[in-house]
C-alpha positions as CSV (number, residue, x, y, z in Angstrom):
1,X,14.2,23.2,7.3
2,X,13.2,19.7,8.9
3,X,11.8,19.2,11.8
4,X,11.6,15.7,13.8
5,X,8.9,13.3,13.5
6,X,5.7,14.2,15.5
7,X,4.4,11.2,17.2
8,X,0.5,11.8,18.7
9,X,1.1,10.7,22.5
10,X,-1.3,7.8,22.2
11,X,0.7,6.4,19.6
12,X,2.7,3.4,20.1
13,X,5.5,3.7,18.8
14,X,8.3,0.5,19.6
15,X,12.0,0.2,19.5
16,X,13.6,0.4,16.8
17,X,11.4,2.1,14.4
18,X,13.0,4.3,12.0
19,X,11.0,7.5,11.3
20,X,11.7,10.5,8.5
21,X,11.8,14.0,9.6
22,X,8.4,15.6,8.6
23,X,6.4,12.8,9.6
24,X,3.6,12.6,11.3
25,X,2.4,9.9,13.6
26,X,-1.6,10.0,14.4
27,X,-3.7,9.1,17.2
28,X,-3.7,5.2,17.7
29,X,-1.2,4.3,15.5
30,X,0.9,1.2,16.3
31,X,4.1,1.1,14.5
32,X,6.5,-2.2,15.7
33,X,9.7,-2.5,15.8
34,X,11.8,-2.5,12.8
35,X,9.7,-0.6,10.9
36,X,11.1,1.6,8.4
37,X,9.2,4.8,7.7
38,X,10.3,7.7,5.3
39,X,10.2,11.7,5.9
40,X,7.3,13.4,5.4
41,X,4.9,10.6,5.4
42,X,1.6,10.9,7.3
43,X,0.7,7.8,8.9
44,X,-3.5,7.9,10.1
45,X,-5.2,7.2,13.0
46,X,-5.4,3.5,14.2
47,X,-2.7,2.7,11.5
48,X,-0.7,-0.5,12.2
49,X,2.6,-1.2,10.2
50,X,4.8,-4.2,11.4
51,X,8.1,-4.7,12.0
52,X,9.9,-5.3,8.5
53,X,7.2,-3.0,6.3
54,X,9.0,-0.7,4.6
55,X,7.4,3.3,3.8
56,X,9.1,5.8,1.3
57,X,9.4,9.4,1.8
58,X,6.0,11.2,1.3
59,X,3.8,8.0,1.6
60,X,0.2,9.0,2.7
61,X,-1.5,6.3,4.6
62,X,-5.1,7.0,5.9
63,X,-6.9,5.8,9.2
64,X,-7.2,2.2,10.0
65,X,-4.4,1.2,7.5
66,X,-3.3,-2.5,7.9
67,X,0.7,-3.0,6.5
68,X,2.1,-5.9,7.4
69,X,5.4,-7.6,7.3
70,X,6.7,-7.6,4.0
71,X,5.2,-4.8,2.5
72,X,7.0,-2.4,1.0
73,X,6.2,1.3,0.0
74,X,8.3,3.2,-2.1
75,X,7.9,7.2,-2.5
76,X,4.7,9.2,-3.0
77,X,2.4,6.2,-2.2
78,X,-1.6,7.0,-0.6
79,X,-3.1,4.5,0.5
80,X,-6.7,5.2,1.5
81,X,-8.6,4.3,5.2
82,X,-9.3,0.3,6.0
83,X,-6.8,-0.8,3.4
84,X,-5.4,-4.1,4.0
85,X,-2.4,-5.7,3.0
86,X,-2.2,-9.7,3.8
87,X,1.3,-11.8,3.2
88,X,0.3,-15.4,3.3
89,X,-1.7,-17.4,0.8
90,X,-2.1,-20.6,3.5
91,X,-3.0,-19.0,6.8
92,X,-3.8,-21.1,9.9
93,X,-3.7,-20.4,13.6
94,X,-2.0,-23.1,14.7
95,X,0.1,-26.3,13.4
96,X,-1.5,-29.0,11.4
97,X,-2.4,-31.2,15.0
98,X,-3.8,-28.1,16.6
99,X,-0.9,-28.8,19.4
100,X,0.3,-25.1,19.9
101,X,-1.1,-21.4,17.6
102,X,2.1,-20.7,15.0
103,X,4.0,-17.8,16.2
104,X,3.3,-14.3,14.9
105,X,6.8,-13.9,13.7
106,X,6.8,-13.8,9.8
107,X,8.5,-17.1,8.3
108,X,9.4,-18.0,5.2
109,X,5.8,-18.3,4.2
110,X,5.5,-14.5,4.2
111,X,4.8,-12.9,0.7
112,X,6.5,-9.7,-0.6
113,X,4.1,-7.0,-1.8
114,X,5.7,-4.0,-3.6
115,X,3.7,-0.9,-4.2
116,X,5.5,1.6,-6.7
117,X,6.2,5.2,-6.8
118,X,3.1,7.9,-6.6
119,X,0.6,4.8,-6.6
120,X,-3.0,5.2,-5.2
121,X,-5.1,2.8,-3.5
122,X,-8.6,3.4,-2.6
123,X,-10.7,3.3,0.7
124,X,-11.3,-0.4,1.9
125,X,-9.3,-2.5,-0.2
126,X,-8.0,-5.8,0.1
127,X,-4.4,-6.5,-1.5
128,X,-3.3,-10.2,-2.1
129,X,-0.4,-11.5,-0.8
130,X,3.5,-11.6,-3.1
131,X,2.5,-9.0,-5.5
132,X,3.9,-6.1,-7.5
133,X,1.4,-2.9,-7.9
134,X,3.2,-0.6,-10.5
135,X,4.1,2.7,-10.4
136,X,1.7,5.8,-10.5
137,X,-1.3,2.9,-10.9
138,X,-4.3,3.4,-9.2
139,X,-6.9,0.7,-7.2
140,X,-10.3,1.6,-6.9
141,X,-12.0,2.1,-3.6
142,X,-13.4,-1.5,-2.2
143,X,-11.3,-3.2,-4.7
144,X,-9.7,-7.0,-3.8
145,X,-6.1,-7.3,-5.7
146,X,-4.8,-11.1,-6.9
147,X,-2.4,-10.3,-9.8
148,X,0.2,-7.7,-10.5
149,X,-0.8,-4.4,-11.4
150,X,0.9,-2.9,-14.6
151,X,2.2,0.7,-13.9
152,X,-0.6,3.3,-14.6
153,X,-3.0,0.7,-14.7
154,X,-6.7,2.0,-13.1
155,X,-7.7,-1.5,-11.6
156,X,-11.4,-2.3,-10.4
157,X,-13.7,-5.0,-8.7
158,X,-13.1,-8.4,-7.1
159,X,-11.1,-9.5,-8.3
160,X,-9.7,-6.3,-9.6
161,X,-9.6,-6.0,-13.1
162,X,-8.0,-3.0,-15.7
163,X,-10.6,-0.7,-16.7
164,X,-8.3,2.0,-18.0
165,X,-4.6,3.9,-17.7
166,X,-3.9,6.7,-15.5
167,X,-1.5,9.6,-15.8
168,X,0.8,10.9,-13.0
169,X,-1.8,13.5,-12.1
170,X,-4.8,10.8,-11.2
171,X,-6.6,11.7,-14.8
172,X,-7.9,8.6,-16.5
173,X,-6.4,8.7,-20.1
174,X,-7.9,5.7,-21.6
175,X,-10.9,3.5,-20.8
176,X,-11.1,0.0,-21.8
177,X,-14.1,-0.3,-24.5
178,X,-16.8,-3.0,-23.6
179,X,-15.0,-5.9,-24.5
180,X,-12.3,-4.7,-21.4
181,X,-9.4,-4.2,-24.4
182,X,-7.5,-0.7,-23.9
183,X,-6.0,0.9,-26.9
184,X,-2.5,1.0,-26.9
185,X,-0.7,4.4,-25.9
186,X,1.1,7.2,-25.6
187,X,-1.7,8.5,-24.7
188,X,-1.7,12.7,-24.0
189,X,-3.6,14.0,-20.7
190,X,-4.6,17.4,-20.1
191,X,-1.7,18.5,-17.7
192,X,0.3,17.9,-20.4
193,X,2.0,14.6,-19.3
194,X,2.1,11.9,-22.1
195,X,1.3,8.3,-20.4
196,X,3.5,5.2,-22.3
C-alpha cells in the first residue's frame, strides 16, 4: 500500500510541486514550484530541483543535487551527491550594457537535458547543457559531460569519454582496448543479461 510523500520539516517545498507517493523529501531540500517528481523517489539533503525539472518514479538523487530547469529524469535514475546539471551554453548575469541582471526565469536559451531509464551518474559531476544521456549508461564519479551518451555507455574524464559498456546490473561488460575502440556486442554479463 502507498503512503504520501514524507517531506523533512526543513524542507522547502513551494506550490505547486507535484510529488509521488513513497517519496521522500530530506533535510534542506528546496524543490520550486512546478516541479514534477515521481513515487518513490528519494530526493537528498540540500537537493535543489527547479520549477519545470521533471523526476520519474524511483529516481535516486543524493545530497547537494543541483537539477535545473529543463532537466528531465525518467524512471530508475541515481544521481550521486554534488551533481550538477547546467542549461545554458552563453550564461551572463546581466544584459549585454550591464543595465539590469537577466531574470532567473528560464527563456528560450534554456537547454533540454534528458537522462534515460536506470542511468547512473557518479559523485561530483558536471553535465553539459541540451543533452541526451542514454538509458542504463553510467557517468563516472567527477566526470564533466559535453556530448550525448549512448545507452549503456560507461563514460569517464573531462571531457567524458567511453571507456566501456555496462549491463542493466552496473557490471562493466566490455572495456575499450588502448586505442579507446570497444568491440562490438551482444555482449553476455554474469547476471545473465545480454547487453546489445
Amino acid at each position: 500500500m502507498s503512503q504520501p510523500a514524507r517531506v523533512h520539516p526543513t524542507a522547502i517545498v513551494e506550490d505547486d510541486v507535484t510529488l509521488g507517493s513513497d517519496t521522500a523529501v530530506w533535510d534542506g531540500a528546496h524543490l520550486r514550484a512546478g516541479a514534477v517528481i515521481g513515487r518513490g523517489c528519494i530526493l537528498g539533503e540540500k537537493t535543489y530541483v527547479a520549477g519545470g525539472a521533471r523526476i520519474g518514479d524511483l529516481c535516486k538523487l543524493n545530497a547537494a543535487v543541483y537539477v535545473c530547469a529543463g532537466v528531465t529524469l525518467d524512471d530508475g535514475v541515481m544521481v550521486a551527491a554534488h551533481t550538477v546539471f547546467t542549461n545554458d551554453r552563453t550564461p551572463r548575469a546581466t544584459d549585454a550594457d550591464l543595465g539590469s541582471l537577466r531574470p532567473s526565469e528560464p527563456d528560450a536559451r534554456i537547454l533540454r537535458t534528458t537522462v534515460g531509464r536506470g542511468a547512473s551518474v557518479g559523485a561530483n559531476c558536471t553535465i553539459g547543457p541540451g543533452l541526451t544521456l542514454g538509458a542504463w549508461c553510467m557517468v563516472g564519479m567527477g566526470s564533466v559531460v559535453t556530448h550525448d551518451v549512448e545507452p549503456h555507455a560507461l563514460v569517464v574524464g573531462n571531457p567524458a569519454r567511453r571507456v566501456g559498456t555496462v549491463c542493466r546490473c552496473g557490471e562493466v561488460v566490455a572495456k575499450a582496448d588502448a586505442s579507446g575502440a570497444i568491440a562490438p556486442g551482444p555482449y553476455p554479463c554474469a547476471c545473465g543479461r545480454i547487453v546489445d
